[in-house]
PyMOL Python script that loads the backbone (N, CA, C, O; Angstrom):
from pymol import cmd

cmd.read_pdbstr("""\
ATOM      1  N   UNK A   1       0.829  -1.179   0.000  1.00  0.00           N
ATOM      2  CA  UNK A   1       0.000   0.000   0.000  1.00  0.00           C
ATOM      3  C   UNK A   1       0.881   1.252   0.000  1.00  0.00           C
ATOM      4  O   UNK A   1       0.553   2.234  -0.666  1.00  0.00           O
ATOM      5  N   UNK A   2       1.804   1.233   0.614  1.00  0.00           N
ATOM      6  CA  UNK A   2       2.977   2.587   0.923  1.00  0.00           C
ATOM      7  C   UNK A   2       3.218   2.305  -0.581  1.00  0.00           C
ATOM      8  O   UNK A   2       2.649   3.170  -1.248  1.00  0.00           O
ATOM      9  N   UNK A   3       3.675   1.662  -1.120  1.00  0.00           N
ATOM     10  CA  UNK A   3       4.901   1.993  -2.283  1.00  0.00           C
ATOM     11  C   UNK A   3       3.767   2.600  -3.809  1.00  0.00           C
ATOM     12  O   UNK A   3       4.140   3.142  -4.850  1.00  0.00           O
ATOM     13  N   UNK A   4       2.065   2.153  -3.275  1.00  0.00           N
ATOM     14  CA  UNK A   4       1.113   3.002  -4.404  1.00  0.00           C
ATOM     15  C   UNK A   4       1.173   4.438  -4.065  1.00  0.00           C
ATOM     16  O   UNK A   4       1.172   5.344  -4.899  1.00  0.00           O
ATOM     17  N   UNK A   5       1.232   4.595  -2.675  1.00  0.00           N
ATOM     18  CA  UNK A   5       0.812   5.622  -2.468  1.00  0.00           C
ATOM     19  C   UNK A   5       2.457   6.624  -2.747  1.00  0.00           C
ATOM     20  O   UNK A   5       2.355   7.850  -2.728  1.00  0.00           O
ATOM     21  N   UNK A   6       3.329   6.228  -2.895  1.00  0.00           N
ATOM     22  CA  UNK A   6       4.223   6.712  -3.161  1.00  0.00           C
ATOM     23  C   UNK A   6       4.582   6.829  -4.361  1.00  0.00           C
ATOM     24  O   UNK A   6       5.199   7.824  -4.741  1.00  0.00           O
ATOM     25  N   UNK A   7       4.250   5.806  -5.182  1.00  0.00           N
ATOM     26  CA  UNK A   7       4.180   5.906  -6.375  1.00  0.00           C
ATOM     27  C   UNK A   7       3.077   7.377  -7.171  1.00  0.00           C
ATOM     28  O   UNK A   7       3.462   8.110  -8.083  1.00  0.00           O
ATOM     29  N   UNK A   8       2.000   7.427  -6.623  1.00  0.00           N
ATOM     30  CA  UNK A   8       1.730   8.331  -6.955  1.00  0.00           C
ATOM     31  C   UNK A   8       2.048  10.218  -6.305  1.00  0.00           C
ATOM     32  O   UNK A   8       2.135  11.302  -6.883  1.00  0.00           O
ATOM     33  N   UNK A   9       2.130   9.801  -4.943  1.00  0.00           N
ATOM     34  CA  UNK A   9       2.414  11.189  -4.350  1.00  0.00           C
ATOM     35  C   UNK A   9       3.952  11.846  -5.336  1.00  0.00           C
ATOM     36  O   UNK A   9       4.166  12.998  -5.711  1.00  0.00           O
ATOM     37  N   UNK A  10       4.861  10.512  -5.532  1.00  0.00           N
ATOM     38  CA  UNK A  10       6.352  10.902  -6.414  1.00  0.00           C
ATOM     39  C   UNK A  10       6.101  11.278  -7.938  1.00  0.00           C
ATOM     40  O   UNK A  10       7.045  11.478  -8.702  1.00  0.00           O
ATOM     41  N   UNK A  11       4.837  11.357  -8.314  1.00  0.00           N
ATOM     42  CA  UNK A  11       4.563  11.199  -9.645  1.00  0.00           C
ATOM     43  C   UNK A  11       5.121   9.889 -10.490  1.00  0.00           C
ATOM     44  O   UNK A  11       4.940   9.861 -11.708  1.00  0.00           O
ATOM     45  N   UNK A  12       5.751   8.890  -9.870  1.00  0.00           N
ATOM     46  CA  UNK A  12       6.373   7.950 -10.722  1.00  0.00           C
ATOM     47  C   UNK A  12       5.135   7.500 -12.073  1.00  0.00           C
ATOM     48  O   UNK A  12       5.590   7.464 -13.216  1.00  0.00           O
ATOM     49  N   UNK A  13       4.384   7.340 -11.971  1.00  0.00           N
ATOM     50  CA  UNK A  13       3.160   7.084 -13.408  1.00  0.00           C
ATOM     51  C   UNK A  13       3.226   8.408 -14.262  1.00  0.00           C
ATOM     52  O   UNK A  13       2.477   8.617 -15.217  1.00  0.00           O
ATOM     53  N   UNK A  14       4.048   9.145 -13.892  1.00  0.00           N
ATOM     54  CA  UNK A  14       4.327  10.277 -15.656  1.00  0.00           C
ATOM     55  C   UNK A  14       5.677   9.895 -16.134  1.00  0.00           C
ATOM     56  O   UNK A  14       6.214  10.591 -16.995  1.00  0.00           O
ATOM     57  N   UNK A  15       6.331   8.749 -15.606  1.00  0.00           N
ATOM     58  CA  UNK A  15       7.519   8.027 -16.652  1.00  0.00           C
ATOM     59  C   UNK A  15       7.023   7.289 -17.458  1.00  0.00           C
ATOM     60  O   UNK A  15       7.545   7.321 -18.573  1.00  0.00           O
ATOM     61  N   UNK A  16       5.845   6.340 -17.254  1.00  0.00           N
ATOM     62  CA  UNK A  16       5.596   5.166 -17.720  1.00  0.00           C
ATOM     63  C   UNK A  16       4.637   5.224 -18.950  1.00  0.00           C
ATOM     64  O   UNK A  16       3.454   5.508 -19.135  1.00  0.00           O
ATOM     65  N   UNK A  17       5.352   4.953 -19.458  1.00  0.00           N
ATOM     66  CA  UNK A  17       4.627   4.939 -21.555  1.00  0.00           C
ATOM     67  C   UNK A  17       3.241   3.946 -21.506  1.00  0.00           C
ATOM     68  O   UNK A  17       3.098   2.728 -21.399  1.00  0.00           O
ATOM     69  N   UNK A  18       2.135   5.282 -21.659  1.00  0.00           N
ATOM     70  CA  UNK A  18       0.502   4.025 -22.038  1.00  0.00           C
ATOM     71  C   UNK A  18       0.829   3.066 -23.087  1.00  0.00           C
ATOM     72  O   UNK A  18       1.720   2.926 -23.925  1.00  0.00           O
ATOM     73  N   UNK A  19      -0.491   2.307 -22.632  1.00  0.00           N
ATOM     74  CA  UNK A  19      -0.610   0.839 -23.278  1.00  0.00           C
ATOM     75  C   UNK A  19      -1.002   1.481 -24.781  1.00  0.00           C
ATOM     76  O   UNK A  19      -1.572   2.572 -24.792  1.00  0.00           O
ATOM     77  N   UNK A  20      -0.761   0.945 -25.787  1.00  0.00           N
ATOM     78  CA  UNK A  20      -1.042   1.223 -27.199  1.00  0.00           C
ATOM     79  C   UNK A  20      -2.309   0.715 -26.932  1.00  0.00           C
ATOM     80  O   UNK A  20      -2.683   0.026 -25.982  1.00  0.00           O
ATOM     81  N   UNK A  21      -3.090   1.261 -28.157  1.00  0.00           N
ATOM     82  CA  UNK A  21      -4.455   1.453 -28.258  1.00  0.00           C
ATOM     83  C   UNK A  21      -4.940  -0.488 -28.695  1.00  0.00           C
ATOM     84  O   UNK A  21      -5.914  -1.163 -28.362  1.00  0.00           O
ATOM     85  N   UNK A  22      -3.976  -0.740 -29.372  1.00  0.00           N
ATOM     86  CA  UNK A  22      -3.814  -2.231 -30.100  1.00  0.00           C
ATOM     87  C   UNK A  22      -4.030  -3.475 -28.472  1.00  0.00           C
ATOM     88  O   UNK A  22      -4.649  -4.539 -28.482  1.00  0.00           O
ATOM     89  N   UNK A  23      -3.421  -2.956 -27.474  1.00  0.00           N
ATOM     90  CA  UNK A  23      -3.791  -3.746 -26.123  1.00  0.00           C
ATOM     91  C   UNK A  23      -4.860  -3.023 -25.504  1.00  0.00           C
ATOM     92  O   UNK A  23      -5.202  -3.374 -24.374  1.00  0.00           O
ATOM     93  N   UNK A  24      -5.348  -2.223 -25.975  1.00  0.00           N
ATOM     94  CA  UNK A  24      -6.333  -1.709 -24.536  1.00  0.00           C
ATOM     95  C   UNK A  24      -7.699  -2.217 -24.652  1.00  0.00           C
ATOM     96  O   UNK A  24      -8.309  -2.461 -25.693  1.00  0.00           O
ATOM     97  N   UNK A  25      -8.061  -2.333 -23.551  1.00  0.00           N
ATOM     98  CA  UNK A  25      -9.489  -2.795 -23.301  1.00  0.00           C
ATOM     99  C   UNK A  25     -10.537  -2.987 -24.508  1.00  0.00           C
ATOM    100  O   UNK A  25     -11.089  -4.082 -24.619  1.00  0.00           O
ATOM    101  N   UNK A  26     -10.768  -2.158 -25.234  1.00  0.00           N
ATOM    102  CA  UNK A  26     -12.159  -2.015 -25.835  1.00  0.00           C
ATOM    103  C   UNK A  26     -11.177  -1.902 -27.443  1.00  0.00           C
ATOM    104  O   UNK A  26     -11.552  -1.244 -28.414  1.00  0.00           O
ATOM    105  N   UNK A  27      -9.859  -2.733 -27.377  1.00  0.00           N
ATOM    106  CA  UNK A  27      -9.616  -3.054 -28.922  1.00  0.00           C
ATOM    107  C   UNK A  27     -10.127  -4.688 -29.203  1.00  0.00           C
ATOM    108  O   UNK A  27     -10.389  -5.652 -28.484  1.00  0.00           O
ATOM    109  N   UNK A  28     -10.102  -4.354 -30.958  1.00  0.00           N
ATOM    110  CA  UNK A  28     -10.951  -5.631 -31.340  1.00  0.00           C
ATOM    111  C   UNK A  28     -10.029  -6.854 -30.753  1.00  0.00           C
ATOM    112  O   UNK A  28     -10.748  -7.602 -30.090  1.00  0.00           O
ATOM    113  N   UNK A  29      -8.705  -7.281 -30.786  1.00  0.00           N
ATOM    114  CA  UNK A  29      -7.837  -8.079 -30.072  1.00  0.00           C
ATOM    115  C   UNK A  29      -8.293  -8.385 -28.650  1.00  0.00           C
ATOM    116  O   UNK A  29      -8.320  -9.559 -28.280  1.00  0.00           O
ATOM    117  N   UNK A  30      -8.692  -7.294 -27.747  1.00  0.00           N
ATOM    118  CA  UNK A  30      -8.761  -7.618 -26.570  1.00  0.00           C
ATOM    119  C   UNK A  30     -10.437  -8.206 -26.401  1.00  0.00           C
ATOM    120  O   UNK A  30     -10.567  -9.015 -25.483  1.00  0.00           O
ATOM    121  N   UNK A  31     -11.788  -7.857 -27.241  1.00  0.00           N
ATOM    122  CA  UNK A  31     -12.385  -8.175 -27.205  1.00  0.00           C
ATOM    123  C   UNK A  31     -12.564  -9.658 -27.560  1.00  0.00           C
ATOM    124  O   UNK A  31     -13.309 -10.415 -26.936  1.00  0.00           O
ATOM    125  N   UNK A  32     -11.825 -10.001 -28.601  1.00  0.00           N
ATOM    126  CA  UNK A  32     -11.359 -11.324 -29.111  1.00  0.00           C
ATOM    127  C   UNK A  32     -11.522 -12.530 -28.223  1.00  0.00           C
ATOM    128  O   UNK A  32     -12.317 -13.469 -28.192  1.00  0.00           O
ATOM    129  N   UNK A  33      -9.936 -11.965 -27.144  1.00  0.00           N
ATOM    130  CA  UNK A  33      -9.269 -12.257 -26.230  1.00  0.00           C
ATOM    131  C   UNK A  33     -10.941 -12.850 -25.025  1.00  0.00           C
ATOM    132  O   UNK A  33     -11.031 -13.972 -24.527  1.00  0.00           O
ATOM    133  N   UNK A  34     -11.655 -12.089 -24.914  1.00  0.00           N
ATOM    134  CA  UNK A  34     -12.236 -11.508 -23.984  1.00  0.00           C
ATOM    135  C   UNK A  34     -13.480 -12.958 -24.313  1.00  0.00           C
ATOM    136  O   UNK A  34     -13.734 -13.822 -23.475  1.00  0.00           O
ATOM    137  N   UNK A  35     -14.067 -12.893 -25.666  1.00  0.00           N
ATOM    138  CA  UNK A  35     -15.246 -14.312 -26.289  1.00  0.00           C
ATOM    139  C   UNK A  35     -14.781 -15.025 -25.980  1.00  0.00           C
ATOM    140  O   UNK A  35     -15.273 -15.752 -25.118  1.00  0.00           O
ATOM    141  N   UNK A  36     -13.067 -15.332 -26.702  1.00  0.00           N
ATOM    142  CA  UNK A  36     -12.713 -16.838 -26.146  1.00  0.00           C
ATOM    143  C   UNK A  36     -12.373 -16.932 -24.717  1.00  0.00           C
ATOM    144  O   UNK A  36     -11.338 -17.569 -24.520  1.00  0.00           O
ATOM    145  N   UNK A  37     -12.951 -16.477 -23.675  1.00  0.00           N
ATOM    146  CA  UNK A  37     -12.466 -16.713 -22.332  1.00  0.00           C
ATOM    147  C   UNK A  37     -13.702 -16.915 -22.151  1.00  0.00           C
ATOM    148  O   UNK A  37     -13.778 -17.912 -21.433  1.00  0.00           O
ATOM    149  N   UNK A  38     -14.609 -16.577 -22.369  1.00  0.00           N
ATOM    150  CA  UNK A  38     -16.246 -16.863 -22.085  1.00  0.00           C
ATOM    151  C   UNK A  38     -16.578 -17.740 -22.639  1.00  0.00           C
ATOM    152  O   UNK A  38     -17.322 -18.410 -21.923  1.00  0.00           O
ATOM    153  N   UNK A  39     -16.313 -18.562 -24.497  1.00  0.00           N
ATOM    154  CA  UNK A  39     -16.335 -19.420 -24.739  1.00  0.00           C
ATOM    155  C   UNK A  39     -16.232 -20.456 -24.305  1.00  0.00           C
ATOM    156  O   UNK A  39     -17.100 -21.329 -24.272  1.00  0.00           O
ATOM    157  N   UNK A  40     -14.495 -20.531 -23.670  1.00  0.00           N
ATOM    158  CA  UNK A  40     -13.689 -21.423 -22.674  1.00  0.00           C
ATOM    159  C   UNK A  40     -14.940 -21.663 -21.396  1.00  0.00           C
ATOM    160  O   UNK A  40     -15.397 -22.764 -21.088  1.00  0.00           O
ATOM    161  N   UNK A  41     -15.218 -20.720 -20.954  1.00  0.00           N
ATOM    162  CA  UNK A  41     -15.946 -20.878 -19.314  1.00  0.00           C
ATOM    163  C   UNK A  41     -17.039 -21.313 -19.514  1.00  0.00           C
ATOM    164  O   UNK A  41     -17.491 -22.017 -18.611  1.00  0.00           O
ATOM    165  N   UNK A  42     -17.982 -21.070 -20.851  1.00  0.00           N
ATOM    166  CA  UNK A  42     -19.024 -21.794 -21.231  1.00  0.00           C
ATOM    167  C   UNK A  42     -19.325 -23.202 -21.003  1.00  0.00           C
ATOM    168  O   UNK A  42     -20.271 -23.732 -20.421  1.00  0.00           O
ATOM    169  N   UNK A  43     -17.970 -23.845 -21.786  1.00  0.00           N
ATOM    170  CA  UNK A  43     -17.814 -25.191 -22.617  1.00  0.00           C
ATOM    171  C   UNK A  43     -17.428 -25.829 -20.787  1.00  0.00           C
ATOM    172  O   UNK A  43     -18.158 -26.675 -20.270  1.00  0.00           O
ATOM    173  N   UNK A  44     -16.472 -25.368 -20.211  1.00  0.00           N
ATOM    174  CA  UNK A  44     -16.311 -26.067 -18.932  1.00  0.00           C
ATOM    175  C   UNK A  44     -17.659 -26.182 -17.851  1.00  0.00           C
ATOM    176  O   UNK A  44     -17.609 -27.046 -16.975  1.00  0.00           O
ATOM    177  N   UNK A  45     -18.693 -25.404 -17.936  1.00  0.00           N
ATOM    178  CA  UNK A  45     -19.728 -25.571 -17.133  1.00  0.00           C
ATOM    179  C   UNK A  45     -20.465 -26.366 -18.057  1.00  0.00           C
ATOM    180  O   UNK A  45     -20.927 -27.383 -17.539  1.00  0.00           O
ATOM    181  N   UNK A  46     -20.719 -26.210 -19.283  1.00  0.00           N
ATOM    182  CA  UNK A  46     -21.348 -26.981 -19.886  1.00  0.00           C
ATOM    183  C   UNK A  46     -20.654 -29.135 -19.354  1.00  0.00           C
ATOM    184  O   UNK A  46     -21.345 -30.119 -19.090  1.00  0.00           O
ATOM    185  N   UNK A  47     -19.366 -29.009 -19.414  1.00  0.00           N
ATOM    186  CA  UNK A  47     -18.505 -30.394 -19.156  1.00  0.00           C
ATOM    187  C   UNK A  47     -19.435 -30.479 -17.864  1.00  0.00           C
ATOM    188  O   UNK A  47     -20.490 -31.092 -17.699  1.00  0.00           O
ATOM    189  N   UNK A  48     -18.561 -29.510 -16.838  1.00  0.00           N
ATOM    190  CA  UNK A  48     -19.634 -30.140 -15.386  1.00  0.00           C
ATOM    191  C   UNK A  48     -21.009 -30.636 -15.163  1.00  0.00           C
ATOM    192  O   UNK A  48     -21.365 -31.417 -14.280  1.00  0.00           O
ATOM    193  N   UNK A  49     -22.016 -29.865 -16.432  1.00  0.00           N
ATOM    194  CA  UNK A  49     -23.377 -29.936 -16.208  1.00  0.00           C
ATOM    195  C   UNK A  49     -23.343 -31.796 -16.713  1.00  0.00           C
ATOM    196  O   UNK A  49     -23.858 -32.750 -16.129  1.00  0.00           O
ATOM    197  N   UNK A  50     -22.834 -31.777 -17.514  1.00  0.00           N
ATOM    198  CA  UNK A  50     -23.085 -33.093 -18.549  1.00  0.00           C
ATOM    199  C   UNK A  50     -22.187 -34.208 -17.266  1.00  0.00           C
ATOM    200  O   UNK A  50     -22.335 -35.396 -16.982  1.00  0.00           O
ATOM    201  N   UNK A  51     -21.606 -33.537 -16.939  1.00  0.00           N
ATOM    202  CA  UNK A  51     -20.665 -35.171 -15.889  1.00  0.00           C
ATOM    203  C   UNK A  51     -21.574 -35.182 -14.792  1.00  0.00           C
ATOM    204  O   UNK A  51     -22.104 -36.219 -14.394  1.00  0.00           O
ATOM    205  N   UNK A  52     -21.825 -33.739 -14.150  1.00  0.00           N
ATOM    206  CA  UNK A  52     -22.289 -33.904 -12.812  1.00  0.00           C
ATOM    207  C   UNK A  52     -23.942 -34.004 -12.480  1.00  0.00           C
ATOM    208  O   UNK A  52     -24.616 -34.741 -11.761  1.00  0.00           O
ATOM    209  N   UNK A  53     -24.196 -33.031 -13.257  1.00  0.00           N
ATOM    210  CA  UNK A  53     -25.786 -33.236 -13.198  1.00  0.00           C
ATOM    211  C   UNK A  53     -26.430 -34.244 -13.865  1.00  0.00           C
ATOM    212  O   UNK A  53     -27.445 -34.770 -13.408  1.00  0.00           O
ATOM    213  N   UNK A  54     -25.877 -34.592 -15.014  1.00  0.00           N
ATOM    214  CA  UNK A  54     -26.527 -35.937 -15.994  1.00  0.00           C
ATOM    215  C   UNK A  54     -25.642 -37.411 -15.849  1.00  0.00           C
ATOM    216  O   UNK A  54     -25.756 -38.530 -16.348  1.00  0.00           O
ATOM    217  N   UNK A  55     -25.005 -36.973 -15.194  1.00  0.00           N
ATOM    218  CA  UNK A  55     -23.689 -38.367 -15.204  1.00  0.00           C
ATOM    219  C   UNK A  55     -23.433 -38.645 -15.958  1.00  0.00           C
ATOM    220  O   UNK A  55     -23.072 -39.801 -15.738  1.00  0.00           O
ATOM    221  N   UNK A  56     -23.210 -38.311 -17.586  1.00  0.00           N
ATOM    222  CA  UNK A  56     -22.444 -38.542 -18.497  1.00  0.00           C
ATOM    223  C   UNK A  56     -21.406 -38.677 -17.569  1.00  0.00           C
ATOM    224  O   UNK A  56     -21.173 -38.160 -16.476  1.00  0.00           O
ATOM    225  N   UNK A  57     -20.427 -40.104 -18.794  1.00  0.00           N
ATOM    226  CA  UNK A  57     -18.881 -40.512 -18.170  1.00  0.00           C
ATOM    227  C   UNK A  57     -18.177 -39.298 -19.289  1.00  0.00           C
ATOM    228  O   UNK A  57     -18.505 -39.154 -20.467  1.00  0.00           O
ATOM    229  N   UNK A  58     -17.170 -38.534 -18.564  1.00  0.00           N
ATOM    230  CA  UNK A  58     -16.405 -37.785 -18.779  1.00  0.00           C
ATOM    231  C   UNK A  58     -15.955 -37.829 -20.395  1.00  0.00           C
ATOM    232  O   UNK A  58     -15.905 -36.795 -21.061  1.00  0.00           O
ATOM    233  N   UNK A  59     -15.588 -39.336 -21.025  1.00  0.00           N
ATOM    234  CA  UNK A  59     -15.644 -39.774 -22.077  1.00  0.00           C
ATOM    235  C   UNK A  59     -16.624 -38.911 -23.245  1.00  0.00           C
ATOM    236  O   UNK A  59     -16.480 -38.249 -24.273  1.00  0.00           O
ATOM    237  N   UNK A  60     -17.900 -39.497 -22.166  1.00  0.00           N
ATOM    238  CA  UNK A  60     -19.341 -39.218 -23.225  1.00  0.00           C
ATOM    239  C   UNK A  60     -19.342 -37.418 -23.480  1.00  0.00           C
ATOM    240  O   UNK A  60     -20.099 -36.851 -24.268  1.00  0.00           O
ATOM    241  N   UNK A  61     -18.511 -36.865 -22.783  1.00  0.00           N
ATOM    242  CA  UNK A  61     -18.935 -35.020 -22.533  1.00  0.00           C
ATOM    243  C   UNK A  61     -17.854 -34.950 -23.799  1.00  0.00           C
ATOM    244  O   UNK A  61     -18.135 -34.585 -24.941  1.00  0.00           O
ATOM    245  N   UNK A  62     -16.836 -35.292 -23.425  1.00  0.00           N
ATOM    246  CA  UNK A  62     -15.697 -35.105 -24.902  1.00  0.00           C
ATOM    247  C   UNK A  62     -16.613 -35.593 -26.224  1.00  0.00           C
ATOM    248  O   UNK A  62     -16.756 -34.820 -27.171  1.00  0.00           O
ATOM    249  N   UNK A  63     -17.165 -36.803 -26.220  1.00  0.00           N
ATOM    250  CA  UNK A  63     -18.017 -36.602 -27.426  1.00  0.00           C
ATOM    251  C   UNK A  63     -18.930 -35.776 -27.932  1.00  0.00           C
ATOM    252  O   UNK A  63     -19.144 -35.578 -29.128  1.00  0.00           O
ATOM    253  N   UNK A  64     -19.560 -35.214 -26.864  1.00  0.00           N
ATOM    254  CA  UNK A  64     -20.113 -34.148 -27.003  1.00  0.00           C
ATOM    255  C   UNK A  64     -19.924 -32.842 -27.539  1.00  0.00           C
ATOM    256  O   UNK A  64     -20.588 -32.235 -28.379  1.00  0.00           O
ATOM    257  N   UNK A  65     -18.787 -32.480 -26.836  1.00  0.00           N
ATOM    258  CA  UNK A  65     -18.519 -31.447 -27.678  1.00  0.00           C
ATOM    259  C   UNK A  65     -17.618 -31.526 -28.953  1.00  0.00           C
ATOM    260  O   UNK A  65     -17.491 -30.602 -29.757  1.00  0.00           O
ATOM    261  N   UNK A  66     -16.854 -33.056 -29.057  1.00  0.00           N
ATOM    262  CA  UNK A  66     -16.407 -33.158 -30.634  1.00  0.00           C
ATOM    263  C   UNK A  66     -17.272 -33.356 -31.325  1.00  0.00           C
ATOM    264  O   UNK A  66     -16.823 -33.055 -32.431  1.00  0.00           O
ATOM    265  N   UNK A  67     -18.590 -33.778 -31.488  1.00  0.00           N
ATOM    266  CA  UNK A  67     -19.263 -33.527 -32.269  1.00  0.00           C
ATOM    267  C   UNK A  67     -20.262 -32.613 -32.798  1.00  0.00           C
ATOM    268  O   UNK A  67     -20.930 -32.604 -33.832  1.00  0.00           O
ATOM    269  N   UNK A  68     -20.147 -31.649 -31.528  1.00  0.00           N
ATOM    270  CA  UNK A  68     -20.990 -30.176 -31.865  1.00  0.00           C
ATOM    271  C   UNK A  68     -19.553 -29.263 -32.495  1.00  0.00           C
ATOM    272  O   UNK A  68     -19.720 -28.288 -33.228  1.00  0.00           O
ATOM    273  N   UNK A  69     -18.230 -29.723 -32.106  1.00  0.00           N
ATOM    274  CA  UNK A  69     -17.324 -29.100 -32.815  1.00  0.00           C
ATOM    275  C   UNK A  69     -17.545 -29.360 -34.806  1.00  0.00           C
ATOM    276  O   UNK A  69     -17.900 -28.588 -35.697  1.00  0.00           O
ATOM    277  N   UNK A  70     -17.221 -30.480 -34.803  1.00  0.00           N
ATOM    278  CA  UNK A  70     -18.058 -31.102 -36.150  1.00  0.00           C
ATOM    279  C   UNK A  70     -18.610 -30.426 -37.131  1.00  0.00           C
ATOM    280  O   UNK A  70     -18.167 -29.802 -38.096  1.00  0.00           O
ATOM    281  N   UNK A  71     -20.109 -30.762 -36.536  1.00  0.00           N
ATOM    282  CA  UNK A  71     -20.965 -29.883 -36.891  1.00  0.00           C
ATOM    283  C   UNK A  71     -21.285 -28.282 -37.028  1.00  0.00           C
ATOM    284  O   UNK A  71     -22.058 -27.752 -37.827  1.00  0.00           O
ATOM    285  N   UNK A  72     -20.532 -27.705 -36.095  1.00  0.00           N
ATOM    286  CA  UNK A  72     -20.121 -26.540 -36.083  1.00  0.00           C
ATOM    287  C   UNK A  72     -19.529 -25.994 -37.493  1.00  0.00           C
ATOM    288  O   UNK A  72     -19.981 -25.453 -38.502  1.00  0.00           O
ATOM    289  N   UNK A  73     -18.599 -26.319 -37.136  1.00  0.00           N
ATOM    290  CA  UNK A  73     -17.186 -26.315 -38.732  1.00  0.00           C
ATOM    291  C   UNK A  73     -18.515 -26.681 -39.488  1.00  0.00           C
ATOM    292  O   UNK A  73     -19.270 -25.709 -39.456  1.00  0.00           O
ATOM    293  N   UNK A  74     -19.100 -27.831 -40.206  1.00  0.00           N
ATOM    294  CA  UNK A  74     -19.464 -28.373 -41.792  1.00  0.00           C
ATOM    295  C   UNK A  74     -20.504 -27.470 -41.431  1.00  0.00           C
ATOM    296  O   UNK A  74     -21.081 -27.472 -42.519  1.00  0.00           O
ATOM    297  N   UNK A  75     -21.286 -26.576 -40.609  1.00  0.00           N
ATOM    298  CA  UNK A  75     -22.252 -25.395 -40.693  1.00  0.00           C
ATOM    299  C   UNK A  75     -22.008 -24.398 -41.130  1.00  0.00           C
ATOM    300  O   UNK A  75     -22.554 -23.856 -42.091  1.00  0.00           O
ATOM    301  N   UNK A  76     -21.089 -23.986 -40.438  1.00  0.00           N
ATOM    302  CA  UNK A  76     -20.323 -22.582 -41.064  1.00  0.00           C
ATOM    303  C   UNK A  76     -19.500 -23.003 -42.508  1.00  0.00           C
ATOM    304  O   UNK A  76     -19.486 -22.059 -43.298  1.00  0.00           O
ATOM    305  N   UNK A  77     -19.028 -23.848 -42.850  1.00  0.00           N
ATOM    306  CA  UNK A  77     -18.303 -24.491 -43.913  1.00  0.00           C
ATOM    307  C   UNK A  77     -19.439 -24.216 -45.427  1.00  0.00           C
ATOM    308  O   UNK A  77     -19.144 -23.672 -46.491  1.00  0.00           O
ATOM    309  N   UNK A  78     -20.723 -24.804 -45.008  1.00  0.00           N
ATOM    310  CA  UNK A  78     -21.518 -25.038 -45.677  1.00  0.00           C
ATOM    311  C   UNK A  78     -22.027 -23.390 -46.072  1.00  0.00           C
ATOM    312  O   UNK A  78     -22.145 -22.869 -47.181  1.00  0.00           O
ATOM    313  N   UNK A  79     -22.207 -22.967 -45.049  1.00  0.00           N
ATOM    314  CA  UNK A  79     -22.820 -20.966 -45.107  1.00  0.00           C
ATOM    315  C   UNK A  79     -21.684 -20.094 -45.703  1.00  0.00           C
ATOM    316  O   UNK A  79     -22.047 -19.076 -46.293  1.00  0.00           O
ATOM    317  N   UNK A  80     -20.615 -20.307 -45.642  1.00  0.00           N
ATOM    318  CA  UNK A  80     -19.562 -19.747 -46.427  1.00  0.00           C
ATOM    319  C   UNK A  80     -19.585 -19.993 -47.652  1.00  0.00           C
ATOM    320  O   UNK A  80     -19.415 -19.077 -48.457  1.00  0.00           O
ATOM    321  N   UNK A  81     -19.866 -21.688 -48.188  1.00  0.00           N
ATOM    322  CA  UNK A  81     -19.580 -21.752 -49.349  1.00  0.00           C
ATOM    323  C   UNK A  81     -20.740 -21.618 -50.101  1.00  0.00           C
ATOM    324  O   UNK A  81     -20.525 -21.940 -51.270  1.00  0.00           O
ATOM    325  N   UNK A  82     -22.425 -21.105 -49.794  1.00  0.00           N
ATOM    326  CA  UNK A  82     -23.615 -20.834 -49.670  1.00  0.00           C
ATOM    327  C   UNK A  82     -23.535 -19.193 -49.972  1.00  0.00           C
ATOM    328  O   UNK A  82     -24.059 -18.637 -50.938  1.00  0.00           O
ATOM    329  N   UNK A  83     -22.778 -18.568 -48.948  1.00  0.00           N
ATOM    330  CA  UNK A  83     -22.818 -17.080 -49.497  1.00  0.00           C
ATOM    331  C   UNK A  83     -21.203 -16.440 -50.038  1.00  0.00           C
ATOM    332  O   UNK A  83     -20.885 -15.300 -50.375  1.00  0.00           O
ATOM    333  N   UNK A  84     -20.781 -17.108 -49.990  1.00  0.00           N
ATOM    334  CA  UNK A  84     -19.288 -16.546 -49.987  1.00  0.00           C
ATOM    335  C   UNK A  84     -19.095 -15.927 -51.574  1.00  0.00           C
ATOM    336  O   UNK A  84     -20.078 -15.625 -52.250  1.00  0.00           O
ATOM    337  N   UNK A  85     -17.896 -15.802 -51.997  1.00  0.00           N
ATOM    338  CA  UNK A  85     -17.530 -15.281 -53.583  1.00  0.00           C
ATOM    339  C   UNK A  85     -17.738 -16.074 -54.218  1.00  0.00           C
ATOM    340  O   UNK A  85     -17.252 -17.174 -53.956  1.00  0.00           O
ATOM    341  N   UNK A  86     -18.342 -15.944 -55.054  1.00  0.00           N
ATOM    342  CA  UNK A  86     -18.278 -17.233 -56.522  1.00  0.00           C
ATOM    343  C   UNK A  86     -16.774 -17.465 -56.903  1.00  0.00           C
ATOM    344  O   UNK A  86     -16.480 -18.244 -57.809  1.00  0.00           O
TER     345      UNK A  86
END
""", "prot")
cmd.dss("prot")
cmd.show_as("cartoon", "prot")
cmd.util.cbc("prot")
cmd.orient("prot")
């Protein structure tokens, strides 16, 4: 706590060069960053729901989501090549 408060009473934060706009919060990278962490936290409660609440064997949850992975891909695969460039 002393060395914030010293840090700022010394001005030490007018040496230190801001974050480029390319890392900061509300760039498209960090938003990116930001889906696939919610994605990630999705898919793991989704694992728990399927092991713990339904007793799927741990096995059966990996199938699960390799085959909504799957299907995923040949969906979007299919809508790309549906609207995409001739």
């Amino acid at each position: 706590k002393t060395d914030f408060i010293n840090f700022i009473n010394d001005q030490e934060w007018k040496s230190i060069e801001p974050v480029s706009s390319w890392f900061g919060p509300s760039s498209l990278l960090m938003s990116s960053m930001s889906a696939l962490f919610q994605l990630s936290m999705w898919i793991r409660h989704g694992h728990g729901y399927l092991t713990e609440n339904l007793g799927i064997p741990v096995w059966g949850s990996y199938a699960v989501f390799g085959l909504a992975t799957l299907f995923s891909g040949l969906i979007l695969g299919l809508v790309s090549e549906a609207f995409g460039p001739d």
